[in-house]
C-alpha positions as CSV (number, residue, x, y, z in Angstrom):
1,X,-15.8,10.2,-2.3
2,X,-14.4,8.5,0.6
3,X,-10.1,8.9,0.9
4,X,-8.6,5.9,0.9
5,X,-7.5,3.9,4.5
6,X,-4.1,4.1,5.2
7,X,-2.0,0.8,6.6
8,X,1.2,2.0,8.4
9,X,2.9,-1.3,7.8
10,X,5.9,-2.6,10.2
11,X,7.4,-5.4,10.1
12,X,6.5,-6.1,14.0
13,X,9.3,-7.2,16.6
14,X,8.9,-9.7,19.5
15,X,9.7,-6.6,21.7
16,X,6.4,-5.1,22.9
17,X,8.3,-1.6,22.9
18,X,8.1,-2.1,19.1
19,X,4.9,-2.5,18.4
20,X,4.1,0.3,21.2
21,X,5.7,2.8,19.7
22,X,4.6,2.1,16.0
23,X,0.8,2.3,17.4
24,X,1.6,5.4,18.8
25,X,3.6,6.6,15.8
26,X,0.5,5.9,13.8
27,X,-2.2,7.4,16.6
28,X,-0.5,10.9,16.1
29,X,-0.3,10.3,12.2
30,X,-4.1,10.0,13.1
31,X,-4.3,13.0,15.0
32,X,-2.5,14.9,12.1
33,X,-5.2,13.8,9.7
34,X,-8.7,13.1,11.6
35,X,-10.2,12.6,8.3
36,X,-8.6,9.6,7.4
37,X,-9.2,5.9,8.4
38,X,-6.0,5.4,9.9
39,X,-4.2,2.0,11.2
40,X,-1.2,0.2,12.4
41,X,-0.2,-3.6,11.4
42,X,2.4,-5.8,11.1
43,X,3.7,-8.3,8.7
44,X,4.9,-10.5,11.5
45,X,5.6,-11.0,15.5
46,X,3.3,-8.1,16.8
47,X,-0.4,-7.8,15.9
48,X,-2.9,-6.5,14.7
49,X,-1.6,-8.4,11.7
50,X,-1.9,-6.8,8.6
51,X,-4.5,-9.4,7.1
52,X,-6.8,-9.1,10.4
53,X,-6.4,-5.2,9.2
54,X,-7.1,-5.4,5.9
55,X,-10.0,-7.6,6.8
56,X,-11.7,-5.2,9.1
57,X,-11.1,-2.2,7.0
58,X,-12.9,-4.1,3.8
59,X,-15.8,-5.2,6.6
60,X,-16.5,-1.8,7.2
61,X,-16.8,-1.0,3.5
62,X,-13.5,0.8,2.5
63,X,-12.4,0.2,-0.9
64,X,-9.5,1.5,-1.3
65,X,-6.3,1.2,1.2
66,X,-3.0,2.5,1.1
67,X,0.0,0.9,2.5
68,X,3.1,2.5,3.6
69,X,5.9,0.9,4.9
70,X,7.3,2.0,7.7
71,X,11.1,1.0,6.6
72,X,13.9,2.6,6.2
73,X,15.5,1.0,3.6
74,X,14.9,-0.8,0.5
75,X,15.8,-4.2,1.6
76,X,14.1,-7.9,1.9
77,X,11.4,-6.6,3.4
78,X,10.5,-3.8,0.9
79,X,11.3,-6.3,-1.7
80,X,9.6,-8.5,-1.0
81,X,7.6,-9.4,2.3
82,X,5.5,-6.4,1.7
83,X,4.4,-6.6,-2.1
84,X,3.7,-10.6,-1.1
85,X,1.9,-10.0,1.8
86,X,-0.1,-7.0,-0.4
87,X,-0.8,-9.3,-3.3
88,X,-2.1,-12.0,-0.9
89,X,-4.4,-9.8,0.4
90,X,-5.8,-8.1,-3.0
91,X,-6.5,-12.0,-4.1
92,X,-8.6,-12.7,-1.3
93,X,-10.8,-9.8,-1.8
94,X,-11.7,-9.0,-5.2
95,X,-12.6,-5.6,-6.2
96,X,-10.7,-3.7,-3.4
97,X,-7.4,-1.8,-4.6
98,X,-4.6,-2.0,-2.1
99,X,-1.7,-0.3,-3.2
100,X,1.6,0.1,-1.7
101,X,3.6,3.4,-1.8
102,X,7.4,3.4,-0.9
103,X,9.5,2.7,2.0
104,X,10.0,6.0,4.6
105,X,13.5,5.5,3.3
106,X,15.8,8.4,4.9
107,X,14.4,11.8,4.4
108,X,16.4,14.8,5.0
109,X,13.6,15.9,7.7
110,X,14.8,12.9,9.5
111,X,18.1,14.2,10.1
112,X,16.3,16.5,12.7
113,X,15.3,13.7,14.3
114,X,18.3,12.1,14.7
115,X,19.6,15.3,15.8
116,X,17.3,15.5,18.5
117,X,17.6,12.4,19.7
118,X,21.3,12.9,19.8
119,X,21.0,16.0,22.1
120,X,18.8,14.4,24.0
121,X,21.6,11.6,24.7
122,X,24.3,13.9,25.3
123,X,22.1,16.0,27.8
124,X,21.8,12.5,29.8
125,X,25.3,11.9,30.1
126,X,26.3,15.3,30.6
127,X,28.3,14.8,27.0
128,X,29.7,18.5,26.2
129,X,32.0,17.8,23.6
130,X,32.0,15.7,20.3
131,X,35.0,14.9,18.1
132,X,33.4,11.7,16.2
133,X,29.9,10.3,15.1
134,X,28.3,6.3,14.2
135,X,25.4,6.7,12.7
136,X,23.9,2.5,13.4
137,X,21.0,0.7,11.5
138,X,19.8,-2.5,11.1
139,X,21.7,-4.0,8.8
140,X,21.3,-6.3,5.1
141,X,22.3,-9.0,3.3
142,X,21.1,-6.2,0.1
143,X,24.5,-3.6,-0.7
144,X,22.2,-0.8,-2.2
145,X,19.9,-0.8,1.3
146,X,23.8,-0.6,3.1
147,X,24.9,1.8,0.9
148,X,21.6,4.2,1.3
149,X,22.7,4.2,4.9
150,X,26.5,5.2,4.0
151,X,24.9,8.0,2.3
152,X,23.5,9.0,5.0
153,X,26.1,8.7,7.1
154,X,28.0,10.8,4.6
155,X,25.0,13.5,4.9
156,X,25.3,13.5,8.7
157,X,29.2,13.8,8.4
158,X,28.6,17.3,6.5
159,X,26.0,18.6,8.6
160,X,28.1,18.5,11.7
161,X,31.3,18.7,10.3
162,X,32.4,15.6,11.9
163,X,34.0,11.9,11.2
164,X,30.9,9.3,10.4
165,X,30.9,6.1,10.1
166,X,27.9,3.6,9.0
167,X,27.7,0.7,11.1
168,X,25.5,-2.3,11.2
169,X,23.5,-4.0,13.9
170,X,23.8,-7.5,11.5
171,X,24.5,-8.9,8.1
172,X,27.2,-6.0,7.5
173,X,30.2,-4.8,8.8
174,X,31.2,-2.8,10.6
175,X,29.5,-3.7,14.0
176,X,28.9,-0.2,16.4
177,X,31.4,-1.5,18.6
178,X,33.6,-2.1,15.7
179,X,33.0,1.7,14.5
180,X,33.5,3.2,17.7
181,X,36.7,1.3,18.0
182,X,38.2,2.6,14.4
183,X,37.5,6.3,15.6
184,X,39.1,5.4,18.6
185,X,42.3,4.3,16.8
186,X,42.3,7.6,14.8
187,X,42.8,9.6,18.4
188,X,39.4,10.2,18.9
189,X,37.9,10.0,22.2
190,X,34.5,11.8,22.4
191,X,32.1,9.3,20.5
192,X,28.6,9.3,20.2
193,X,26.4,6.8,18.0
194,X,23.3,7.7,16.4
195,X,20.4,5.0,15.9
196,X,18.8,5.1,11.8
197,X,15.9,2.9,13.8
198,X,12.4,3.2,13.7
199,X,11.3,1.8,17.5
200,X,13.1,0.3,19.7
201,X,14.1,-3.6,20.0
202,X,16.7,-5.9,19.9
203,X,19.0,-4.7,17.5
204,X,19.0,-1.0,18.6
205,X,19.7,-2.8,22.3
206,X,22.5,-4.7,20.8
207,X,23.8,-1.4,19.1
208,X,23.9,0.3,22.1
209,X,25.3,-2.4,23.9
210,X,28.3,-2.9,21.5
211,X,29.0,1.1,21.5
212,X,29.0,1.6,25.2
213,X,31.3,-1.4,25.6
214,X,33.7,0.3,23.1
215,X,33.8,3.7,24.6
216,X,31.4,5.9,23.2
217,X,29.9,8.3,25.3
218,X,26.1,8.4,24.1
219,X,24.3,6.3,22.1
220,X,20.6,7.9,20.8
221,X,17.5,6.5,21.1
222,X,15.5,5.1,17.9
223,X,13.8,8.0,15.5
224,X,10.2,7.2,17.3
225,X,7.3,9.1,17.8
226,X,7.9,12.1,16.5
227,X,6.0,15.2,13.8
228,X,8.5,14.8,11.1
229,X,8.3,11.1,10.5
230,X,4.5,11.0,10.4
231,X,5.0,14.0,7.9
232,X,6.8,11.7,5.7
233,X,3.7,8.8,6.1
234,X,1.3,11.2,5.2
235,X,3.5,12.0,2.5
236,X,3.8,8.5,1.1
237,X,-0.1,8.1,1.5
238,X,-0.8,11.3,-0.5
239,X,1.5,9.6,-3.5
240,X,-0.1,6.2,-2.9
241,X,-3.6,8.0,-3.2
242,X,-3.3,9.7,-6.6
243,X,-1.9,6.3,-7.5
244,X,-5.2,4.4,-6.6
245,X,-7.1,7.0,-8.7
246,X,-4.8,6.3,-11.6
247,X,-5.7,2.9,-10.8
248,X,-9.3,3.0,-10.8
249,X,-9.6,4.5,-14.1
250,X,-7.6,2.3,-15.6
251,X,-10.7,-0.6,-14.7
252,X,-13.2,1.5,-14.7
């Protein structure tokens, strides 16, 4: 029996960085598993587009597909741009079973991540002392996807025995800037911001942007291309699979 094809799903990002590093996020998920039928798409702004990729996969006679979302919260998008676009595609091709696992969310392995990424911003500006943290994400209009990344912050704060806050690149306060800034008031003076971001883009620009303008000494890059985030993929496909078999019983 064939595995199922797995879909890492962005939502895509009018910055080509974006969409670069989700294809090469998913290319070493690939690597990782060569015996899967492996792809990137995206819901919106980058291609391939995750119809044109559902499309192909069903041309070349796969079945069944699993979709993971490559979030990190459960907002809008988990909510609802990904079941909608999921359902559109299982009504325009009868007989194929696309399921969707869970968002990424924040997985404790991705605290190594953001620690790594954090070193490596501190080893380019020399930073050799650390009295305060921001960890920043994207942001929603949802409370429980804000409040997922206050627990992490919270998480972070314990592991390093340091002051975090959560801050919000939009639809949220508080701003990085506005973050850095409180620490600041509290007599703190060695800041650094940590980005809860997939790839790269506008909003972890603007995060950086508002930190650095505030005083913090180092701002990390996005999570990216790294082992322990296309652990947790595979992860979610391997749920997703067992899910598909459940599902094919149940109409068989």
């Amino acid at each position: 029996m064939t595995a199922p094809a797995l879909i890492a799903l962005a939502h895509g990002s009018r910055d080509p960085r974006s969409a670069d590093t989700i294809t090469a996020l998913t290319e070493l998920v690939a690597c990782m598993r060569p015996d899967l039928r492996i792809e990137p798409a995206f819901l919106d702004r980058s291609s391939p587009r995750f119809e044109d990729v559902v499309d192909r996969l069903v041309d070349e006679g796969h079945q069944e597909i699993v979709v993971v979302p490559l979030l990190l919260t459960e907002a809008y998008h988990a909510k609802t741009d990904v079941p909608g676009a999921v359902e559109t595609a299982a009504a325009r091709h009868s007989g194929i079973l696309i399921k969707a696992t869970d968002v990424l969310g924040v997985e404790s392995a991705f605290f190594e991540v953001l620690d790594k990424r954090l070193r490596e911003a501190l080893s380019r500006n020399r930073v050799r002392e650390l009295d305060a943290l921001v960890l920043a994400a994207a942001g929603s209009s949802d409370p429980l996807a804000n409040a997922m990344v206050s627990r992490a912050a919270r998480t972070w704060a314990a592991r390093h025995k340091l002051p975090v806050i959560a801050a919000f690149a939009s639809s949220a306060p508080p701003a990085a800037g506005e973050a850095v800034r409180a620490h600041r008031a509290d007599g703190r003076r060695h800041i650094a911001v940590g980005s809860l971001f997939l790839a790269p883009g506008f909003l972890p620009d603007r995060v950086a942007e508002l930190a650095t303008e505030a005083g913090a000494v180092a701002v990390a890059e996005p999570l990216g291309v790294d082992v322990e985030v296309a652990r947790v993929i595979l992860a979610r496909y391997a749920v997703g699979a067992v899910d598909l078999v459940s599902l094919e019983a149940l109409f068989a």
